[in-house]
C-alpha positions as CSV (number, residue, x, y, z in Angstrom):
1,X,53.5,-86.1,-75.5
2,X,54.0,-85.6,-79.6
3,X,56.9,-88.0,-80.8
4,X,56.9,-89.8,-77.6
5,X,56.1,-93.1,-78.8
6,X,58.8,-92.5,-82.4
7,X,62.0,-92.4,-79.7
8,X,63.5,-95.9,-78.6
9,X,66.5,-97.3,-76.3
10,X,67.8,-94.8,-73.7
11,X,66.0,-91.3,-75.3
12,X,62.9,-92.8,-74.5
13,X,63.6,-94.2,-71.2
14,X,65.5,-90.6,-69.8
15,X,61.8,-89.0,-71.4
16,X,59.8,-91.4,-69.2
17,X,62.3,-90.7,-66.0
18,X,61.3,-86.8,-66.5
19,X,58.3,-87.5,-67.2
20,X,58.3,-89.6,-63.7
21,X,59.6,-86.9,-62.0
22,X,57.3,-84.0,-63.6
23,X,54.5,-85.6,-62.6
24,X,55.3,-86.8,-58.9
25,X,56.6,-82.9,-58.5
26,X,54.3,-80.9,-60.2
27,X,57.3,-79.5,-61.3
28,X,56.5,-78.2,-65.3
29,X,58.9,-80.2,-67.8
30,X,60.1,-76.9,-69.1
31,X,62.3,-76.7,-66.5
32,X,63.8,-80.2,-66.8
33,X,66.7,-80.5,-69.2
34,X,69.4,-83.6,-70.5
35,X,73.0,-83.2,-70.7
36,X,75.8,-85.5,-71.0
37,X,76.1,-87.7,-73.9
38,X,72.8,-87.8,-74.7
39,X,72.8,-84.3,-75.0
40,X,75.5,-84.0,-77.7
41,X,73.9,-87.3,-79.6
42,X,77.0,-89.4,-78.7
43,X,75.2,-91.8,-76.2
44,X,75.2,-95.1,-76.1
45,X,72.5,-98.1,-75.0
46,X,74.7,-98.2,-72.0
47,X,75.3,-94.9,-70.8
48,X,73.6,-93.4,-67.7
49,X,71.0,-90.3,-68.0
50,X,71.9,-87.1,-66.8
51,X,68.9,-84.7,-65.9
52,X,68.9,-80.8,-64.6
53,X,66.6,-79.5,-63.2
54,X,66.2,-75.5,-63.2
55,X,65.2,-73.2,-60.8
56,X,65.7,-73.6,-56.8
57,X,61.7,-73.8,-56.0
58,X,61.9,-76.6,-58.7
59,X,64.6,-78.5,-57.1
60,X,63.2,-78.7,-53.8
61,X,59.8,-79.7,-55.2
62,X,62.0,-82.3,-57.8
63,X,64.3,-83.3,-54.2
64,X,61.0,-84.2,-52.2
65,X,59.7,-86.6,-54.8
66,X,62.9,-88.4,-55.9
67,X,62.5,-89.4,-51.8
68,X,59.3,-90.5,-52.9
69,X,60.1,-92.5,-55.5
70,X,62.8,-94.6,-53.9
71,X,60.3,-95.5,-51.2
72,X,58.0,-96.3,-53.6
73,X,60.5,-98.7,-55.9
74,X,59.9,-97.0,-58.9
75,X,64.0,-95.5,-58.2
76,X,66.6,-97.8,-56.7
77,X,69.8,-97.3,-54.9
78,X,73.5,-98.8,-56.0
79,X,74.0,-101.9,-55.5
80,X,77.5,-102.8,-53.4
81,X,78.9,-104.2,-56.5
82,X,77.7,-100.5,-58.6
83,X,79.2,-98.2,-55.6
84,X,82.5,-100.6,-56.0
85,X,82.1,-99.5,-59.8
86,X,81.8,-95.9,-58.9
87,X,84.5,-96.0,-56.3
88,X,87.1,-97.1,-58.4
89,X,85.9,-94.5,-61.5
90,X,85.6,-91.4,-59.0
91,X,89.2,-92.8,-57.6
92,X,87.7,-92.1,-54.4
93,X,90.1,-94.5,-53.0
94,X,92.9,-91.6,-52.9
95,X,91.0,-90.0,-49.8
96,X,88.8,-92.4,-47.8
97,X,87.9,-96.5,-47.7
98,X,84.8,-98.3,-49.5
99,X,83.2,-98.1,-46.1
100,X,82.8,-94.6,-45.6
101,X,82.3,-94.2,-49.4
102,X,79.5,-96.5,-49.2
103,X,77.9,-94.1,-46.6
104,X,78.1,-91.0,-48.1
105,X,76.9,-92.3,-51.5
106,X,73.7,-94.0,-49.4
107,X,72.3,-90.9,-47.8
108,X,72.2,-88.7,-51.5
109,X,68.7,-88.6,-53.7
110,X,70.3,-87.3,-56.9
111,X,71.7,-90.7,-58.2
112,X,70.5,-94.6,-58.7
113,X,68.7,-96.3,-61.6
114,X,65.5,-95.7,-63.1
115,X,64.2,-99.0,-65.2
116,X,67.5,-100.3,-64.6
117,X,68.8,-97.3,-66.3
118,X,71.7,-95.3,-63.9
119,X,70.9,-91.4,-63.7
120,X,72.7,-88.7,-62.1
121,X,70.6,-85.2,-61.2
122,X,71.9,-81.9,-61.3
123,X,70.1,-78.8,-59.7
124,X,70.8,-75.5,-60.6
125,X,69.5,-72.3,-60.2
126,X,68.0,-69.5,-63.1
127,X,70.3,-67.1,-63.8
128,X,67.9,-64.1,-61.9
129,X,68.6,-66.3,-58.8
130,X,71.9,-66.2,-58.9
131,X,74.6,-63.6,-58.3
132,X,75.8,-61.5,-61.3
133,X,78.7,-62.0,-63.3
134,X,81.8,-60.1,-61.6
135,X,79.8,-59.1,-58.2
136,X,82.3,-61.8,-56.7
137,X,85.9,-62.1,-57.3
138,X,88.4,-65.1,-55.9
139,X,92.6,-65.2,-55.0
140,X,94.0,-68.4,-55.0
141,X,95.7,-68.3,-51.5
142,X,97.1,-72.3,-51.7
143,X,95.6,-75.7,-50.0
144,X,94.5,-76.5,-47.0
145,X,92.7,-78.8,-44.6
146,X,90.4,-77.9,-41.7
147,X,87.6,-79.5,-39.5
148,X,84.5,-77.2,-39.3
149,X,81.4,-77.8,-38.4
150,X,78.3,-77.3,-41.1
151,X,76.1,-74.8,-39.9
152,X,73.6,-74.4,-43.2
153,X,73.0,-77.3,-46.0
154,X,70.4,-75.5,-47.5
155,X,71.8,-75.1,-50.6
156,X,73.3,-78.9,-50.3
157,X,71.9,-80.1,-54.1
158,X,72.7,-77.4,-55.8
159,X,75.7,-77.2,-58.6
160,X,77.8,-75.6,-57.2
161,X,77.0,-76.5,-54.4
162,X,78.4,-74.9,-50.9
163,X,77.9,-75.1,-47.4
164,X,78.2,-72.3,-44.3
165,X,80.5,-73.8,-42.0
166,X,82.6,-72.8,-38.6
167,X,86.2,-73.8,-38.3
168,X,86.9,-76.1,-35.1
169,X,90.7,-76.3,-36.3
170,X,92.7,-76.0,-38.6
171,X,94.7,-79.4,-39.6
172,X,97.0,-78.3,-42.3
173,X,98.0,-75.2,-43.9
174,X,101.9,-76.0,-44.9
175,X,100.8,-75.1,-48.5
176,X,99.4,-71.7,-48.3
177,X,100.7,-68.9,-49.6
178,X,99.9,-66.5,-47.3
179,X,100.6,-66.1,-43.3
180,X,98.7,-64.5,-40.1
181,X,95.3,-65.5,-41.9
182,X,92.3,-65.8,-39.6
183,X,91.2,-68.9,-40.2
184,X,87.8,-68.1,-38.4
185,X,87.0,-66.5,-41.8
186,X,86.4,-69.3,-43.8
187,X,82.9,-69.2,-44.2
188,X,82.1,-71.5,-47.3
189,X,83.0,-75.1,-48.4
190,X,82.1,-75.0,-52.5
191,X,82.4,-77.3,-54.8
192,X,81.3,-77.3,-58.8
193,X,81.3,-81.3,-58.9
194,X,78.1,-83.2,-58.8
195,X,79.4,-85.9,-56.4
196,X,80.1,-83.6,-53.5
197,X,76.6,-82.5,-53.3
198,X,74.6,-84.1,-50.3
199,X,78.0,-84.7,-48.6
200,X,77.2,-83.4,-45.5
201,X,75.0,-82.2,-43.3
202,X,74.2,-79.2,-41.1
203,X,75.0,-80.3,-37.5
204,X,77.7,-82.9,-38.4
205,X,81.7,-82.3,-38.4
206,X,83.5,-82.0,-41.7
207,X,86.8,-82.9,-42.4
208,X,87.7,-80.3,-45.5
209,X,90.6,-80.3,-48.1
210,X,90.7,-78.0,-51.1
211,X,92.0,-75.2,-52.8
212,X,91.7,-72.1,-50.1
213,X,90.2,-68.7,-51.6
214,X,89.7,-65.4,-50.6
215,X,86.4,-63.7,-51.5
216,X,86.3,-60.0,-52.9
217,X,82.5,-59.0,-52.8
218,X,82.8,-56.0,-55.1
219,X,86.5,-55.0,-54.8
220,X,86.5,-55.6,-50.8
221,X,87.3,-58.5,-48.8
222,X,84.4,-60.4,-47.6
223,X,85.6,-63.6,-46.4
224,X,87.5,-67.2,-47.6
225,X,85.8,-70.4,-49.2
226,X,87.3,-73.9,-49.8
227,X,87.2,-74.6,-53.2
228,X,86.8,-78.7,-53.2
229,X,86.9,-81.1,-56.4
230,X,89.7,-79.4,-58.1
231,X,92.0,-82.8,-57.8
232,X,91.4,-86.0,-56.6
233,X,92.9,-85.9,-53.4
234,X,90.1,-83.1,-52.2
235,X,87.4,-84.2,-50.3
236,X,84.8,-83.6,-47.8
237,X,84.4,-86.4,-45.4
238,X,81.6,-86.7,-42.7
239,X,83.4,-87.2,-39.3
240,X,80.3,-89.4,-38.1
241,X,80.6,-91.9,-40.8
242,X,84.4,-92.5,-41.4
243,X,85.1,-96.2,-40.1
C-alpha cells in the first residue's frame, strides 16, 4: 500500500491490524476506519488502537475472522493482570466482582492485543441501514432494574448496540416517574458504550439497570427500552456467570 512503509510506531502497527483483518475478511479497507487518539493525531506509543468497521454485512464478515485470528494467535486475549487494569478504569467494581467481570470480558471478539498492541473494535452500521433521523422519539420515564430474558442478540456488536428481551420481573422501579406502566412492554436493552456490546446472549437471563424510556415511533407509542451506560452504576449482568 503507497506510504505504507514511511509510517512508524503505532500508525503503522493499527495499518497492519486492518490490514490483518481486511484480508482474513475479504472485507474492502474502505470500510475500515481509526478513531480515538490516533484519529485526532494526539496518540501516543502507548495508546491502544481503536478500529470501526462500517456496514452490518461487513461486521459480521470482520466478527467471523477476528474468531479466526484469536485461534490462530495472530490476536490475544487480556491477560488477568490487563482485565484487573480495565476493571478498575471502567470502575466496574461499582456493579459486579473481578469474577464475573473476568467472564463477560472473556467471551467478547472486539477487544485484546494485536503485536502486543491493545485494540478495541467498533461496528456500526451505514447510515441507509439505519433508521432516519426523527422516525423515533424517547421520554425519560426514571431508572429501573428488571430480569428479562434475551430473546435476539443479533445485533449484539453493534454501537449502539441493543438486545430484544422479555421481562421475567421486575426488581426495582422506586425511581420511576411514572405509575401503572406495563412492564411487559419493555422490549429493548440499548446501550451506546462499546463495553456492553457482546454482554449477553440470546437464551441467557439478564439482570438489567438503566435509564427507562418510552419509545414514540412517529408521534405514537411503540414500546419502552433500557437505556444502559449512562452512569457507572448501570449494567447488564449475565445471570449464568455471576459468582
Amino acid at each position: 500500500m503507497k506510504h505504507r512503509d514511511s509510517l512508524k510506531g503505532l500508525k503503522r502497527k493499527a495499518l497492519d491490524f486492518a490490514l490483518t483483518i481486511a484480508n482474513e475478511s475479504n472485507v474492502d479497507t474502505r470500510n475500515l476506519g481509526i478513531s480515538g487518539s490516533l484519529l485526532v493525531n494526539l496518540h501516543r506509543e502507548n495508546s491502544d488502537i481503536d478500529l470501526i468497521v462500517y456496514g452490518t454485512d461487513e461486521s459480521k464478515k470482520v466478527a467471523d475472522a477476528l474468531t479466526k485470528l484469536f485461534s490462530k494467535g495472530v490476536l490475544r486475549k487480556h491477560t488477568i493482570e490487563e482485565y484487573r487494569r480495565l476493571f478498575e478504569f471502567r470502575k466496574a467494581y461499582k456493579v459486579m466482582d473481578f469474577e464475573t467481570f473476568v467472564k463477560h470480558e472473556r467471551r467478547k471478539i472486539f477487544q485484546g492485543f494485536f503485536a502486543d498492541r491493545e485494540f478495541f473494535i467498533r461496528f456500526v452500521e451505514k447510515p441507509q441501514e439505519t433508521h432516519r433521523y426523527g422516525e423515533f422519539k424517547y421520554k425519560n420515564m426514571g431508572e429501573v432494574t428488571i430480569k428479562a430474558k434475551v430473546v435476539d442478540d443479533s445485533e449484539s456488536i453493534f454501537t449502539p448496540v441493543s438486545y430484544k428481551i422479555e421481562v421475567i420481573k421486575v426488581i426495582d422501579s422506586s425511581k420511576l416517574k411514572g405509575k401503572n406502566m406495563d412492564f411487559n412492554k419493555i422490549r429493548e436493552v440499548v446501550s451506546f458504550r462499546g463495553r456492553f456490546c457482546q454482554q449477553v446472549f440470546s437464551g441467557e437471563i439478564a439482570i438489567v439497570r438503566g435509564k427507562l424510556e418510552c419509545v414514540f415511533h412517529h408521534g405514537e407509542f411503540s414500546h419502552y427500552r433500557i437505556i444502559v451506560g449512562g452512569s457507572y452504576n448501570d449494567f447488564i449482568i449475565s445471570e449464568s456467570l455471576l459468582r
